[in-house]
N, CA, C and O atoms as a GROMACS GRO file, in nm:
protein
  276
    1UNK      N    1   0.033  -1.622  -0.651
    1UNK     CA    2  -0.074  -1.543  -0.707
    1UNK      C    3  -0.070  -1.403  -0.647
    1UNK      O    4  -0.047  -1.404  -0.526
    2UNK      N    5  -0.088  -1.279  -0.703
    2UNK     CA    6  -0.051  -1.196  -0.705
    2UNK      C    7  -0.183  -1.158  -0.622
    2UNK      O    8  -0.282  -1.230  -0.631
    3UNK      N    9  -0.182  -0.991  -0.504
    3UNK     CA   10  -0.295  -0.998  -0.412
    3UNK      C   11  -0.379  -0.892  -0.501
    3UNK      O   12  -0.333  -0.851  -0.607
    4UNK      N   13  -0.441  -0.871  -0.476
    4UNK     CA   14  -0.591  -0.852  -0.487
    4UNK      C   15  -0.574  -0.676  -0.472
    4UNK      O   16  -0.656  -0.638  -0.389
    5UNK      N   17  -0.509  -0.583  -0.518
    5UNK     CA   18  -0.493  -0.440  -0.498
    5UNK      C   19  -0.580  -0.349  -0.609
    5UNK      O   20  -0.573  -0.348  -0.732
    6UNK      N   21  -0.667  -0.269  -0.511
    6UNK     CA   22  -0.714  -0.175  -0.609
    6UNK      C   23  -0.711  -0.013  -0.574
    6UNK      O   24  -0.683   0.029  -0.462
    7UNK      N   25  -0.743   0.074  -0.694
    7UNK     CA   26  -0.723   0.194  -0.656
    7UNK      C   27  -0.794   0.238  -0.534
    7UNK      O   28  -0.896   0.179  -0.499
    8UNK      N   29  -0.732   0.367  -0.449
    8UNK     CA   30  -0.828   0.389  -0.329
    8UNK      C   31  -0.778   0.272  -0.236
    8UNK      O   32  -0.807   0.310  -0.122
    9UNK      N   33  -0.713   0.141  -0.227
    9UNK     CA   34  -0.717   0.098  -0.085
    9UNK      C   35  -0.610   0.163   0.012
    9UNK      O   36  -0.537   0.242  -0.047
   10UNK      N   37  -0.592   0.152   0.107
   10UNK     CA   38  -0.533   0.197   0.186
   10UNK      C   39  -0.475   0.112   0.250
   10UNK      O   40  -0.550   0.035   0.309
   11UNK      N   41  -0.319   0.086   0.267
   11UNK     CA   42  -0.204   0.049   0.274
   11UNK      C   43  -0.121   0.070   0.414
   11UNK      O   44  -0.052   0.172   0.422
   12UNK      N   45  -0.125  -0.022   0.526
   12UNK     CA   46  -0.089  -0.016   0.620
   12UNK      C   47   0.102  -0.094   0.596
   12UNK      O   48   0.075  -0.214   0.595
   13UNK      N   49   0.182  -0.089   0.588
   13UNK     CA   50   0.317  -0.084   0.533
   13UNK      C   51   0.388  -0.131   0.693
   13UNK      O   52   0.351  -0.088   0.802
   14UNK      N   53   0.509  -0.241   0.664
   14UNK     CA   54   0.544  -0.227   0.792
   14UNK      C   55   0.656  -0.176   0.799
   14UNK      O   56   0.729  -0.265   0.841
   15UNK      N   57   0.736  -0.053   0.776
   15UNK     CA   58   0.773   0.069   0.783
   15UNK      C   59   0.715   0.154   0.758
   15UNK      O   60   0.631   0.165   0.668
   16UNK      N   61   0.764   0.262   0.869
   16UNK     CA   62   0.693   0.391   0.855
   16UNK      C   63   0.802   0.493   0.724
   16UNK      O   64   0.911   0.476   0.671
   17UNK      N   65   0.686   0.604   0.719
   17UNK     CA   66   0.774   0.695   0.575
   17UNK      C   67   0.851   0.743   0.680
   17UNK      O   68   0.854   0.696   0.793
   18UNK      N   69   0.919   0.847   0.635
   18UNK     CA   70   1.003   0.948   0.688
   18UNK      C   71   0.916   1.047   0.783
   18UNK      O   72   0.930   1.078   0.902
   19UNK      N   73   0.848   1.075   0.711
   19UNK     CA   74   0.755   1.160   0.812
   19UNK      C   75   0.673   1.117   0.926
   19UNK      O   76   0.597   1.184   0.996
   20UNK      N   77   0.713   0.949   0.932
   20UNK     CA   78   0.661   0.916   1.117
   20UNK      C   79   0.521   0.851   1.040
   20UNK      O   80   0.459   0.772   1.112
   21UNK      N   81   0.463   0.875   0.901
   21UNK     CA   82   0.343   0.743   0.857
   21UNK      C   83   0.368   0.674   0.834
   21UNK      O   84   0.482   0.684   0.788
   22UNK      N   85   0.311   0.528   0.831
   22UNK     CA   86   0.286   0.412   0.725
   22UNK      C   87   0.222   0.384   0.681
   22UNK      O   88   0.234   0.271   0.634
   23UNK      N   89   0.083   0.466   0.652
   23UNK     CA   90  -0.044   0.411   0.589
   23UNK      C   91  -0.036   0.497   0.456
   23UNK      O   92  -0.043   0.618   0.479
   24UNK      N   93  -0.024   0.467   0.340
   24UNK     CA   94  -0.050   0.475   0.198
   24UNK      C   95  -0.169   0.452   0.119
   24UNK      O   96  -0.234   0.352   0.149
   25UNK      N   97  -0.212   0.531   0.017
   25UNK     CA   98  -0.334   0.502  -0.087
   25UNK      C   99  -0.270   0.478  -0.226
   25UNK      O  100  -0.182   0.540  -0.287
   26UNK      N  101  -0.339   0.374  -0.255
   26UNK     CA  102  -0.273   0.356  -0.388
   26UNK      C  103  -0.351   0.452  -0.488
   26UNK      O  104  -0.472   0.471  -0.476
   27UNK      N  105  -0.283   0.503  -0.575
   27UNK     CA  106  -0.319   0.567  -0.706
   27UNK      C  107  -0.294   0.516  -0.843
   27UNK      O  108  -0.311   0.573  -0.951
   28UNK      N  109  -0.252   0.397  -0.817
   28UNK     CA  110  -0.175   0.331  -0.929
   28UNK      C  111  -0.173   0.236  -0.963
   28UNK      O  112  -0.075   0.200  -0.898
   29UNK      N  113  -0.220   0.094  -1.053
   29UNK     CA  114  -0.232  -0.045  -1.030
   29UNK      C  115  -0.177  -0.108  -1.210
   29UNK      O  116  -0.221  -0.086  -1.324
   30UNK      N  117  -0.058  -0.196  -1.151
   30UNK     CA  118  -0.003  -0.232  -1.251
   30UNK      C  119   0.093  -0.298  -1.226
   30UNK      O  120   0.113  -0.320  -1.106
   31UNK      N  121   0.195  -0.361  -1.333
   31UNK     CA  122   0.290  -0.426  -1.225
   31UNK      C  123   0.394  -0.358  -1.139
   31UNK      O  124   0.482  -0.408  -1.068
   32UNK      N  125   0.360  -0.218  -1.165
   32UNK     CA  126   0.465  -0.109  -1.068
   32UNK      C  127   0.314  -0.052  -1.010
   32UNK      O  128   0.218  -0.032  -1.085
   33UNK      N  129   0.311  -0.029  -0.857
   33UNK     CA  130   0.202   0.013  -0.792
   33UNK      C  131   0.244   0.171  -0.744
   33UNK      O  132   0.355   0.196  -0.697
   34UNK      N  133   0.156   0.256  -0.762
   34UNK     CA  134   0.167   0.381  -0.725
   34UNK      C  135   0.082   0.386  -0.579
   34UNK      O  136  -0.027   0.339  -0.548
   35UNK      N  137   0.188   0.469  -0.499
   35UNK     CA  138   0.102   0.478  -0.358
   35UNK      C  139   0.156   0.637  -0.325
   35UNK      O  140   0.262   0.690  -0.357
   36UNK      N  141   0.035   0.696  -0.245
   36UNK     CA  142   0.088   0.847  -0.186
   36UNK      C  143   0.075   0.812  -0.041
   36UNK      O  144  -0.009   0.731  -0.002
   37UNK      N  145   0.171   0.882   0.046
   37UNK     CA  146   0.182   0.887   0.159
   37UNK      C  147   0.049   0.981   0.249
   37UNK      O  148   0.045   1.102   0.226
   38UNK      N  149  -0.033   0.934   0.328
   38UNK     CA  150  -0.147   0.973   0.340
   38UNK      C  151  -0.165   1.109   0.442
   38UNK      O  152  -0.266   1.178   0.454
   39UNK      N  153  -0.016   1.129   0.523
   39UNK     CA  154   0.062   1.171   0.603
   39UNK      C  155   0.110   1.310   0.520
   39UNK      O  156   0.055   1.415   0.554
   40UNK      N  157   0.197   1.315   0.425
   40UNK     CA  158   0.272   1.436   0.353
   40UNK      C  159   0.243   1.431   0.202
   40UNK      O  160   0.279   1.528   0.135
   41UNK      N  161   0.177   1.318   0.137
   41UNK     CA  162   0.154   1.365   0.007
   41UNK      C  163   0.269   1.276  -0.065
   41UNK      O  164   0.245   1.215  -0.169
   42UNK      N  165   0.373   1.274  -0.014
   42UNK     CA  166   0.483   1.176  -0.101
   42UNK      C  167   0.436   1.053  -0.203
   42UNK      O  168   0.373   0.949  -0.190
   43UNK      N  169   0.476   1.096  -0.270
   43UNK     CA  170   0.426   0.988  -0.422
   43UNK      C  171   0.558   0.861  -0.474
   43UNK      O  172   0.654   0.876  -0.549
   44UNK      N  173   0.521   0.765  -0.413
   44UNK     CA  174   0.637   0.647  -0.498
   44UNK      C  175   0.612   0.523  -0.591
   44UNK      O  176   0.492   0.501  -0.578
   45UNK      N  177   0.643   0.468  -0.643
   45UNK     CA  178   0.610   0.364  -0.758
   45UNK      C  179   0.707   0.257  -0.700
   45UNK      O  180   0.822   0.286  -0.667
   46UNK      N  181   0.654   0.129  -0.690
   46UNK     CA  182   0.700   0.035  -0.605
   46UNK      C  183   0.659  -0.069  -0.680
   46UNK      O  184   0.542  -0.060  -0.716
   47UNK      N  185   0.763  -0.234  -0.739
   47UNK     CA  186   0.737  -0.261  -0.796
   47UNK      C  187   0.669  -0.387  -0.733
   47UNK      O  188   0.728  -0.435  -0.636
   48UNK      N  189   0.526  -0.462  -0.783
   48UNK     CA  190   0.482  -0.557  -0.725
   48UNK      C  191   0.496  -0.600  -0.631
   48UNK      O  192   0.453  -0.557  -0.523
   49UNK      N  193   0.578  -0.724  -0.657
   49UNK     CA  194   0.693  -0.813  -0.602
   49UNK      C  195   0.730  -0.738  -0.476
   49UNK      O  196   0.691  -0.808  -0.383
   50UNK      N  197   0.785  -0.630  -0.430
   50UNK     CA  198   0.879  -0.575  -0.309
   50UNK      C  199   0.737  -0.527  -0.196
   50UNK      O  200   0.729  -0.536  -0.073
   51UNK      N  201   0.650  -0.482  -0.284
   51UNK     CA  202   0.517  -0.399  -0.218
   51UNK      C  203   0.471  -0.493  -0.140
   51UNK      O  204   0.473  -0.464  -0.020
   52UNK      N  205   0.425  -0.609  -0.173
   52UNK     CA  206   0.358  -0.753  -0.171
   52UNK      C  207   0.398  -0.822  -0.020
   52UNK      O  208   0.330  -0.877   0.067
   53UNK      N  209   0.528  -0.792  -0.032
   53UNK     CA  210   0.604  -0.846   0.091
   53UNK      C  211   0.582  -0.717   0.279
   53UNK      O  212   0.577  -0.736   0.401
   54UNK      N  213   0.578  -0.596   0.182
   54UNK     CA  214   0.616  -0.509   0.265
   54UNK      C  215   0.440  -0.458   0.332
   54UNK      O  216   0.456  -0.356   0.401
   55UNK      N  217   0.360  -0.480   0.331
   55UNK     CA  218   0.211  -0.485   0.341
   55UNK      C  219   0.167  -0.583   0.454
   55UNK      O  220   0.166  -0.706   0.466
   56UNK      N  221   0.127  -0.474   0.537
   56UNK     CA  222   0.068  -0.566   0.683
   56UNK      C  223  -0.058  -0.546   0.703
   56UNK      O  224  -0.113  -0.616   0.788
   57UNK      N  225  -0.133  -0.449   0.632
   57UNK     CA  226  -0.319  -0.443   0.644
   57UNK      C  227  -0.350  -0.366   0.483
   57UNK      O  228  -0.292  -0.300   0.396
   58UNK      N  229  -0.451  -0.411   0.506
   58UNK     CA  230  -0.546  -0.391   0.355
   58UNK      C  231  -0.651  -0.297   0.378
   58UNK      O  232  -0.735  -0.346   0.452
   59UNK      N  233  -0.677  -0.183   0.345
   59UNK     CA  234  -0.836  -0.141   0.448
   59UNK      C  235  -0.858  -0.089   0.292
   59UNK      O  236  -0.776  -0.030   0.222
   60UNK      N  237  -1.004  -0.132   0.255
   60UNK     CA  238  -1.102  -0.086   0.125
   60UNK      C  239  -1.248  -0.071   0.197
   60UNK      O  240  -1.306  -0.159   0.260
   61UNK      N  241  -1.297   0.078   0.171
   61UNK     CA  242  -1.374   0.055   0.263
   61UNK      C  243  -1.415   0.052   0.424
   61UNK      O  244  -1.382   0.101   0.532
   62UNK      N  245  -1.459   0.010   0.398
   62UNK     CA  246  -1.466  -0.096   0.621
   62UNK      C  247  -1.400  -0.202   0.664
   62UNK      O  248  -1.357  -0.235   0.774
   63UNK      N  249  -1.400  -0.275   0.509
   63UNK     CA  250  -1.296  -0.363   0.515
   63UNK      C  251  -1.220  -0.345   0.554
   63UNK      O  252  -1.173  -0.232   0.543
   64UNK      N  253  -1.125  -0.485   0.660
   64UNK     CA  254  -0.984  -0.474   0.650
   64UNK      C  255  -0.968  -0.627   0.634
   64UNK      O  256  -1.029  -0.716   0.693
   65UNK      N  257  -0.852  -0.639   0.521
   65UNK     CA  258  -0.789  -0.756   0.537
   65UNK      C  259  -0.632  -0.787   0.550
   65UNK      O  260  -0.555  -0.720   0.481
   66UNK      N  261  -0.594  -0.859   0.614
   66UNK     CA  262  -0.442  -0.930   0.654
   66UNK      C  263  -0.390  -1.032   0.566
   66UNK      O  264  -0.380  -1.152   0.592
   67UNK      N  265  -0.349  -0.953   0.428
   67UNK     CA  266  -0.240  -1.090   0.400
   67UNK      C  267  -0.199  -1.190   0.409
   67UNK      O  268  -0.140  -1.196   0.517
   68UNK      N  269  -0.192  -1.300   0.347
   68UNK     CA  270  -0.145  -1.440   0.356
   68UNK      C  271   0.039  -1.368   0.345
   68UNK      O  272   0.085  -1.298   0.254
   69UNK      N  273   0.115  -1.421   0.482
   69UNK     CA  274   0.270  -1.406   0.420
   69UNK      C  275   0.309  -1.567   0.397
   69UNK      O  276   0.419  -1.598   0.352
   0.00000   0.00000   0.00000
């Protein structure tokens, strides 16, 4: 079952970008997810499936939640 992603959450990734971040906002929700780098602005489209795996915190809000892997 596919997780629970909406626009605005914020995306703790377990690689960092190039520029030394790993926390991302999604802008994008579909089966290709749009996220910007929160760090430099970098914009990528990532498809479900690869995102899903690569996701170590969830923060919406105050919320934070941790993934079932």
């Amino acid at each position: 079952m596919p997780l629970d992603l909406r626009i605005d959450d914020r995306l703790t990734l377990k690689k960092p970008h190039a520029c030394g971040a790993n926390v991302w906002r999604i802008y994008r929700v579909g089966a290709d997810i749009g996220l910007k780098c929160e760090e430099c602005g970098h914009a990528v489209m990532l498809p479900r499936s690869k995102l899903e795996r690569r996701i170590r915190l969830i923060r919406r809000g105050e919320e934070t939640i941790k993934p079932r892997l």
